[in-house]
TORVEX-55511 format. One record per residue (C-alpha): residue number from 1; x, y, z. Coordinates in steps of 0.001 Angstrom, whole numbers, plus 500000, padded with zeros to 6 digits. Last residue first. Layout:
// residues N
n=NUM x=X y=Y z=Z
...
***
This chain:
// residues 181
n=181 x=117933 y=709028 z=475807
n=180 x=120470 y=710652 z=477840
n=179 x=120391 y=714261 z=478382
n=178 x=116259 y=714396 z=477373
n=177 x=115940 y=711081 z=479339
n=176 x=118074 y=712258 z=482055
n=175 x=115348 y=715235 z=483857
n=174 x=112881 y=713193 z=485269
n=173 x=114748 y=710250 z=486454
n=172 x=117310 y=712778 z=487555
n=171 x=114341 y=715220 z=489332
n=170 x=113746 y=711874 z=491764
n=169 x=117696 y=711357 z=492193
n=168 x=117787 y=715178 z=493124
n=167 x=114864 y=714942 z=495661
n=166 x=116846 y=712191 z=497069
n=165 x=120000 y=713532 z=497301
n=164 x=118127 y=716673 z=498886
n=163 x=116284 y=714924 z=501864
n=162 x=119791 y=712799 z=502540
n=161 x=121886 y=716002 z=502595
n=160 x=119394 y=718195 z=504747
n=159 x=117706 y=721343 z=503449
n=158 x=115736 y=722564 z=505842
n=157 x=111996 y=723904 z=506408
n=156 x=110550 y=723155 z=503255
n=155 x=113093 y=720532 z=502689
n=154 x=110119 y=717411 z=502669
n=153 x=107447 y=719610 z=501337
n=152 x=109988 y=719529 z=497978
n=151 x=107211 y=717410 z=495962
n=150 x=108320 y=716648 z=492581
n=149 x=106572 y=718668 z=489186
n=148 x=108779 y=718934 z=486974
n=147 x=109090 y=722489 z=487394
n=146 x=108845 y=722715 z=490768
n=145 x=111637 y=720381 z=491287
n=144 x=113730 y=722287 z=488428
n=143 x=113152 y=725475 z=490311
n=142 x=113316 y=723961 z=493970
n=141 x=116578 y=722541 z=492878
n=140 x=118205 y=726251 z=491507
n=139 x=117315 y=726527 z=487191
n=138 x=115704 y=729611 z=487217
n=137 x=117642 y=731617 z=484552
n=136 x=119146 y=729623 z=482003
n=135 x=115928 y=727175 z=482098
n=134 x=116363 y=723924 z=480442
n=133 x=120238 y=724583 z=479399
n=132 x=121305 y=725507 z=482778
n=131 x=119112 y=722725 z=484274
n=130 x=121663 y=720237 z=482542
n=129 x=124571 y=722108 z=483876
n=128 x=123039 y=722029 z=487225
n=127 x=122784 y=717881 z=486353
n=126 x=126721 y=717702 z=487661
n=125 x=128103 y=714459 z=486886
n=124 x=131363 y=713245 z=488808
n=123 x=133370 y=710545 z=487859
n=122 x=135603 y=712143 z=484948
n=121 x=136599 y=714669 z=487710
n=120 x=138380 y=712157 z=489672
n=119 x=137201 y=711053 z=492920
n=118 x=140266 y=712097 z=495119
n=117 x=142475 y=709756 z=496787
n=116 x=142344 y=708974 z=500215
n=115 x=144473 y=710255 z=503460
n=114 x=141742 y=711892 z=505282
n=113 x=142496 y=715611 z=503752
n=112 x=142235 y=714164 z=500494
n=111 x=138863 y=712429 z=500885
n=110 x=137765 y=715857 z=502844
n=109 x=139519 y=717874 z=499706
n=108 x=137702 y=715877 z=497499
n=107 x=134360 y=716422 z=499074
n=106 x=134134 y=719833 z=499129
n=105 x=135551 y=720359 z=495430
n=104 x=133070 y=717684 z=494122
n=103 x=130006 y=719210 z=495744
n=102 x=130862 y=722620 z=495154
n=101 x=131222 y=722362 z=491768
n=100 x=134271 y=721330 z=489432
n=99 x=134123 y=722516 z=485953
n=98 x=137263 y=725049 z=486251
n=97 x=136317 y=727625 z=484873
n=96 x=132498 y=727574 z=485060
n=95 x=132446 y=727357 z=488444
n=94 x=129864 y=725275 z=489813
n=93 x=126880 y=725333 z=491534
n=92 x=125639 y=722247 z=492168
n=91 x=123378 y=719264 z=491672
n=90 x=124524 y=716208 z=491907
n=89 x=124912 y=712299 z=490152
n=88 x=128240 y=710640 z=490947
n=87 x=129255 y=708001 z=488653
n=86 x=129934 y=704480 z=489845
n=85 x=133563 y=703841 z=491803
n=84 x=132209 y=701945 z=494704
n=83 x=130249 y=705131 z=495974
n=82 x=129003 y=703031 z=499308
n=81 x=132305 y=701781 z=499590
n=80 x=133501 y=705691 z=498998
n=79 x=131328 y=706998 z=501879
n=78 x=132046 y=704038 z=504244
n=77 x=135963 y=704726 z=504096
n=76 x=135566 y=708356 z=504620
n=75 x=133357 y=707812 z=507403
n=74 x=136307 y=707920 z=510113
n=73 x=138441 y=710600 z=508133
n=72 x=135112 y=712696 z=508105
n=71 x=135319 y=712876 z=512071
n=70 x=132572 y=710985 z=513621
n=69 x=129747 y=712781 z=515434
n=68 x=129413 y=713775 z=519432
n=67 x=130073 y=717524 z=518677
n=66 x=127823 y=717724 z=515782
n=65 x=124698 y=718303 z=517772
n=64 x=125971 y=721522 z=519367
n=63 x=127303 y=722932 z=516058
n=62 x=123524 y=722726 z=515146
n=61 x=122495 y=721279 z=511708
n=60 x=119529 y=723436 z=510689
n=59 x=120607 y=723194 z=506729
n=58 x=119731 y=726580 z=505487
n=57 x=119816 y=728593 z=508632
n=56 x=123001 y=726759 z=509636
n=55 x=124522 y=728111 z=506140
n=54 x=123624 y=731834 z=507006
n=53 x=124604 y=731448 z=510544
n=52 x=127808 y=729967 z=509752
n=51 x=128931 y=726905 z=510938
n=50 x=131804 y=726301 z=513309
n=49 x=134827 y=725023 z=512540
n=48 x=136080 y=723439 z=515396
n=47 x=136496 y=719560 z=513976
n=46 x=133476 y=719884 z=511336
n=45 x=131823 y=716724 z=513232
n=44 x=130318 y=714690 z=510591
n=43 x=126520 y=713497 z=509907
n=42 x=126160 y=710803 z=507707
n=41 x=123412 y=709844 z=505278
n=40 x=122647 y=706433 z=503268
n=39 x=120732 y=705102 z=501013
n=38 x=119427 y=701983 z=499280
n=37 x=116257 y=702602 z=498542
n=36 x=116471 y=701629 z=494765
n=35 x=115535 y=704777 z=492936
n=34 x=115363 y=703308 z=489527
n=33 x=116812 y=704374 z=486325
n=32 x=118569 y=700711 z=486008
n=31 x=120378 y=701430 z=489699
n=30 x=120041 y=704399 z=491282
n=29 x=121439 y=704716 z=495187
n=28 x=120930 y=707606 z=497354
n=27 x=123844 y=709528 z=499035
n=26 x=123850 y=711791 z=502053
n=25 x=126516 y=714038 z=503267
n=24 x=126979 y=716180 z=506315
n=23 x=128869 y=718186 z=507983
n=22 x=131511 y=718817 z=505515
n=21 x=133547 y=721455 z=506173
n=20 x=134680 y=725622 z=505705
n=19 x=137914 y=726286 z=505978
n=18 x=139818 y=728831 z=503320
n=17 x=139223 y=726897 z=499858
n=16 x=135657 y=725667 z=501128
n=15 x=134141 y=728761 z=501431
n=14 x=130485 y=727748 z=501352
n=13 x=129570 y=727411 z=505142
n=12 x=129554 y=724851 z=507281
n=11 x=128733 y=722437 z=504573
n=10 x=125757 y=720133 z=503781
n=9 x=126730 y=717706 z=500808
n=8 x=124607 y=715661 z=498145
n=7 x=125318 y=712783 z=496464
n=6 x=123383 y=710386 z=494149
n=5 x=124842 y=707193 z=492576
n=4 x=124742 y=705464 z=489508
n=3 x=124344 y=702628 z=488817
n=2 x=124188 y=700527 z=485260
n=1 x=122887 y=697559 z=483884
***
């Protein structure tokens, strides 16, 4: 039997190296190729940093609404129970030099940051490399959605962290059997 589990990040912008946060993060649980229900999404208050237009435009998470949020270093705790060591399922960019994406860099350094450990590398599965080889060119979520045919309506206006680690658990069942018979 095995679990897996499906994370997905909203940032306040994408330079994570000089600043930018967490603000959200939803995870879905898989267990025996199954969606399972179980899931979970937090919002977090960036402490100061604001968002950037361009990412607030993507995700619609106000500044103003984060205010009253817990810190990551409160959720931290919850996040990783909820992880409970299984493999992380995302997609992400991801630089090609170092292997890590977005999504694991981000979220490390929060962990980190709080006084945890990082999730190791090993841990962490990134199905953008498995789009790469589908479609070299077009292989974004709505791309690989569209292509196998799961309804994005639900981040047609926004992309939130819950909507999008489900949509990515959904194009996982889809997309795994050719990765992992």
């Amino acid at each position: 039997m095995t679990r897996l589990v499906v994370l997905d990040t909203e940032l306040t912008g994408l330079d994570i190296h000089t600043g930018d946060r967490i603000i959200a993060v939803g995870l879905v649980e898989i267990f025996n190729r199954k969606i399972t229900g179980v899931e979970k999404e937090w919002l977090i208050n960036p402490e100061g940093r604001a968002s950037h237009p361009d990412a607030a435009k993507v995700h619609g998470i106000t500044d103003e609404s984060l205010k009253a949020q817990p810190v990551f270093k409160d959720v931290a705790q919850e996040i990783l129970d909820f992880i409970d060591g299984d493999e992380i399922v995302h997609h992400c960019w991801y630089d090609a030099s170092t292997d890590h994406s977005v999504d694991e860099d981000v979220t490390n350094i929060e962990l980190v940051r709080a006084g945890f450990a990082a999730i190791p590398h090993t841990d962490w599965l990134n199905i953008k490399k498995w789009a790469q080889q589908v479609d070299p060119v077009k292989n974004g979520l709505d791309n690989m959605l569209d292509l196998y045919k799961i309804d994005r309506s639900s981040r047609a206006q926004f992309h939130g962290a819950l909507v999008d680690a489900k949509l990515t658990a959904e194009y996982y069942l889809k997309i795994a059997p050719k990765f992992r018979p």
